[in-house]
Phi, psi and omega in degrees: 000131169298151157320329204253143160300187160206110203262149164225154137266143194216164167197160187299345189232023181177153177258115194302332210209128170200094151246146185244005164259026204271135172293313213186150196219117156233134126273171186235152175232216196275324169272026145101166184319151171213157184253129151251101181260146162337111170109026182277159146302143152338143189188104178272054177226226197240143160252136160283175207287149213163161207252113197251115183263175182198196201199104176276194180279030173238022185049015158306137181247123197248152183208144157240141149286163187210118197270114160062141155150157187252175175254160201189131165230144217198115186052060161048346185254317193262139127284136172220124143290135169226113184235168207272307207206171177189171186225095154307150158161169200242022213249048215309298160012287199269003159245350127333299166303349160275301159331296207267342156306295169275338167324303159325266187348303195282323148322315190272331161304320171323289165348276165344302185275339171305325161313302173276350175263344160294310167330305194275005172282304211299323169279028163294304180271347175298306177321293186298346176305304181309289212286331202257021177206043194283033178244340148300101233292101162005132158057009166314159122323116183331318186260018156096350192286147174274198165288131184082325169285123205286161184293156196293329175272335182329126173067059130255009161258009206252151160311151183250000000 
């Protein structure tokens, strides 16, 4: 078995990344930062949008963004990245600051959808409201009352 890895980074539409010479691998998933050295276990799991780093044999340190996407390491030699989306680049700054872009970004979609499935709750139960009270009148009042009309017991203690 070699000294080296061999990283392939990926997206559905290029391969970003193919080295057999990497020292070293670290990236992070949901249970916080890791390391990969040669001769590592088997090892699966999903990354978040994050920064993924290595050490080629000039002990340079090279980094991709990565929108997501999982990892995999296999016969102690190969790591695979498979990602949405990704960035090279050596400018660590600026791709932290890309990291913390989409991160926002994936945060405000969240929201977002959070927002339309209550809309599409409430109007749900407004639906089901209707269908379970079909003696009530379209755009009716909730308590069966028309506009103006006192409630039935209302002026039932006053003498007529």
């Amino acid at each position: 078995m070699s000294a080296a890895l061999h990283l392939t980074i990926a997206t559905p539409a290029a391969v970003l990344v193919d080295r057999d010479d990497v020292g070293s691998v670290r990236a992070e998933d949901e249970s916080g930062g890791f390391g990969i050295l040669p001769r590592h276990a088997d090892f699966l799991t999903v990354l978040p949008v994050s920064v993924v780093r290595w050490r080629g044999p000039d002990k340079a340190e090279h980094y991709c963004v990565v929108e997501g996407g999982v990892l995999s390491v296999t016969g102690g030699q190969r790591v695979a990245v498979a990602c949405r989306q990704g960035t090279v680049g050596d400018d660590l700054q600026r791709l932290e600051a890309d990291v913390a872009a989409m991160r926002a970004e994936a945060s405000d979609l969240a929201r977002r959808a959070r927002t339309d499935q209550m809309r599409l709750h409430a109007r749900a139960v407004r639906q089901l409201t209707r269908y379970l009270h079909p003696l009530q009148p379209a755009g009716a009042p909730a308590d069966g009352l028309q506009d103006g009309e006192a409630t039935p017991d209302a002026g039932a203690g006053e003498p007529s």
